[in-house]
C-alpha positions as CSV (number, residue, x, y, z in Angstrom):
1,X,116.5,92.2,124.8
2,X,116.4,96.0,124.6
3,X,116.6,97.6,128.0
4,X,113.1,99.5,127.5
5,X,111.8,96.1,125.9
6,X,112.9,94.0,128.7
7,X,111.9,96.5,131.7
8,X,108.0,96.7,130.0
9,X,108.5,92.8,130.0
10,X,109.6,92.8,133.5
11,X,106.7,95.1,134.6
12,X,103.8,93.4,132.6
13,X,104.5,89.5,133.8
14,X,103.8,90.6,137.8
15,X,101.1,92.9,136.7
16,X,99.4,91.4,133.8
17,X,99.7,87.9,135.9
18,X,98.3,89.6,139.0
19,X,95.3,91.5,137.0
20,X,94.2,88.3,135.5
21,X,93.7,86.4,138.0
22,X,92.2,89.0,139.9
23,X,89.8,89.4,137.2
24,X,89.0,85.6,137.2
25,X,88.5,86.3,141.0
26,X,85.3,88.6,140.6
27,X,82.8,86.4,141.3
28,X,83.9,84.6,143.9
29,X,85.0,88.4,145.2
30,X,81.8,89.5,144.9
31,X,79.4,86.3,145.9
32,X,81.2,84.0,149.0
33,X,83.9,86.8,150.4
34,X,80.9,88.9,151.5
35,X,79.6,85.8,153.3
36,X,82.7,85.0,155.3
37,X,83.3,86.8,159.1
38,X,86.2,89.8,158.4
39,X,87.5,91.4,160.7
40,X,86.8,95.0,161.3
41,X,90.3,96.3,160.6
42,X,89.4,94.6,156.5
43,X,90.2,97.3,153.8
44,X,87.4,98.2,151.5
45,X,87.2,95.7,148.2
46,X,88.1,98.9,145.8
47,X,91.5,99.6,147.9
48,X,92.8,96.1,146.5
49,X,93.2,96.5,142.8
50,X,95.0,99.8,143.0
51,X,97.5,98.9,146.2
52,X,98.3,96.2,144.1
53,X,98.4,98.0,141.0
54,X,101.6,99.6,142.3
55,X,103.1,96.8,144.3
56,X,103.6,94.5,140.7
57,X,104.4,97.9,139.2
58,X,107.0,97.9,141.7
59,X,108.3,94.5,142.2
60,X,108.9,94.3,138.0
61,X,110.8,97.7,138.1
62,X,112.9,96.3,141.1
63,X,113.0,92.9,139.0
64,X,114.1,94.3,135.7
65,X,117.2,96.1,138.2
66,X,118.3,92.8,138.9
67,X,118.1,91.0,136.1
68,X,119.9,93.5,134.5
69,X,122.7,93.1,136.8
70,X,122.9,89.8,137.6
71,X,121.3,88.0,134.7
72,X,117.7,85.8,134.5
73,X,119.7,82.3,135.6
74,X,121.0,84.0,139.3
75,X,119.6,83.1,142.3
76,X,117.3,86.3,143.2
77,X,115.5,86.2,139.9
78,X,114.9,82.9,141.1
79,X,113.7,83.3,144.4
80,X,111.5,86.0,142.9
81,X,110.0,83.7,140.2
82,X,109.2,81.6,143.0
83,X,107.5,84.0,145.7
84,X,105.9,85.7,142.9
85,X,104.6,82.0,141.7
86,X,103.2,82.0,145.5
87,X,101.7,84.9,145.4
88,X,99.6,84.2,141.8
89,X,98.8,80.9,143.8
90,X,97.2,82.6,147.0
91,X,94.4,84.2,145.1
92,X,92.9,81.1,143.3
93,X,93.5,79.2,147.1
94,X,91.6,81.4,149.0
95,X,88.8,83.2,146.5
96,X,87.9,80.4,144.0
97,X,89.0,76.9,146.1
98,X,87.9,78.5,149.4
99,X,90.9,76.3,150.8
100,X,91.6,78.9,153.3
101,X,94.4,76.5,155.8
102,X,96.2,76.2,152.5
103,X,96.1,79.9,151.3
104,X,97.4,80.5,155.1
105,X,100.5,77.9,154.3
106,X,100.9,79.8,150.8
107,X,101.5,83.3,152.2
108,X,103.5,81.9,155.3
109,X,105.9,80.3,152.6
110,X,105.4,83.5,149.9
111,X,106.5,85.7,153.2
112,X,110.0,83.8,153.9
113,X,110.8,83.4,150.4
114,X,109.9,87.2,149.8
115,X,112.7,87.9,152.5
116,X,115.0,85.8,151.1
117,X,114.2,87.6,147.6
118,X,115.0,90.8,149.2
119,X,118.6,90.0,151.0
120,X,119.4,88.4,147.5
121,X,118.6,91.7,145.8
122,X,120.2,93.8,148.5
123,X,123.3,91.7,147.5
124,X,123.0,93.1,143.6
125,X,120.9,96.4,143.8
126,X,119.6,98.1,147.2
127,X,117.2,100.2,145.5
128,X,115.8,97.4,144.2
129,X,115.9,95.5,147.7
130,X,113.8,98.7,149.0
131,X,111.2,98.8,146.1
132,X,110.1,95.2,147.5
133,X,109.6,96.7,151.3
134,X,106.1,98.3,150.4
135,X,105.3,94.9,148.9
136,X,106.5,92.7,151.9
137,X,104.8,95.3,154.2
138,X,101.4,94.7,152.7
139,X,101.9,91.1,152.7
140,X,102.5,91.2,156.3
141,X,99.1,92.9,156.8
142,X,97.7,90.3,154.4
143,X,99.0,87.4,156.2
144,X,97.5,89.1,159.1
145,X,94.3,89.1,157.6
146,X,94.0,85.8,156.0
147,X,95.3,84.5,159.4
148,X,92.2,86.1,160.7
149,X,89.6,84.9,158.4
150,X,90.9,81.2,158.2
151,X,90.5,81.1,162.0
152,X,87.0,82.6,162.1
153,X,85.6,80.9,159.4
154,X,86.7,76.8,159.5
155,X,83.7,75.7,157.8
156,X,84.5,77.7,155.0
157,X,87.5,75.4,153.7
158,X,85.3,73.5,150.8
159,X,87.5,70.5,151.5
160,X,85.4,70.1,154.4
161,X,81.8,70.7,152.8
């Protein structure tokens, strides 16, 4: 694959991945969030789709780095495909299943494989090691905040309805 062809590629799976399911999201986004207790230190709705706009922008530049180095078949493009399969996961978890316990367990586990993804990287390509700290900085705060909301609001896990 062409280096142009295979960095689009790289930059479209995260953010075409992440876009649709946000879209399939917007219901839920817009009818039982706004029911839910948030704390007051929440970020607007509107901040989310461009923060993360630039985080999957991001994480498939940094990808595309390492792949190119160390090939599809290494272990960071592995521990990516995996914390990046945790991430798509958290969204439909928390917004559509309302399963909040387990959207708290996904981002614990997308958080430690997200630091393992990033000392792997360091080992092939530091630049693209540090194009994943703005995206594990924001999943910190969003750990954080889904921490928050799963402990202020356990009769919102369906499982229990």
């Amino acid at each position: 694959m062409g280096n142009a062809l295979s960095l689009g590629t790289s930059i479209a799976i995260p953010l075409l991945g992440g876009t649709s399911i946000g879209i399939s999201m917007r219901d839920d986004v817009k009818t039982w969030f706004p029911t839910i207790k948030k704390p007051s230190w929440q970020p607007p709705n509107w901040l989310f789709g461009p923060v993360w706009t630039v985080l999957y922008t991001l994480m498939g530049i940094s990808s595309w780095r390492v792949y190119s180095k160390a090939g599809l078949m290494s272990k960071p493009m592995f521990l990516y495909a995996v914390q990046l399969a945790l991430n798509f996961l958290w969204s439909p978890l928390f917004f559509k299943w309302h399963q909040l316990p387990a959207a708290s367990a996904d981002i614990t586990a997308l958080l430690g494989v997200l630091g393992l993804t990033i000392v792997e990287f360091n080992k092939v390509d530091g630049a693209a090691a540090t194009m994943l700290y703005p995206y594990l900085a924001w999943t910190l705060f969003a750990t954080a905040l889904t921490y928050n909301i799963t402990m202020n609001n356990p009769s919102s896990d369906s499982s229990k309805e």
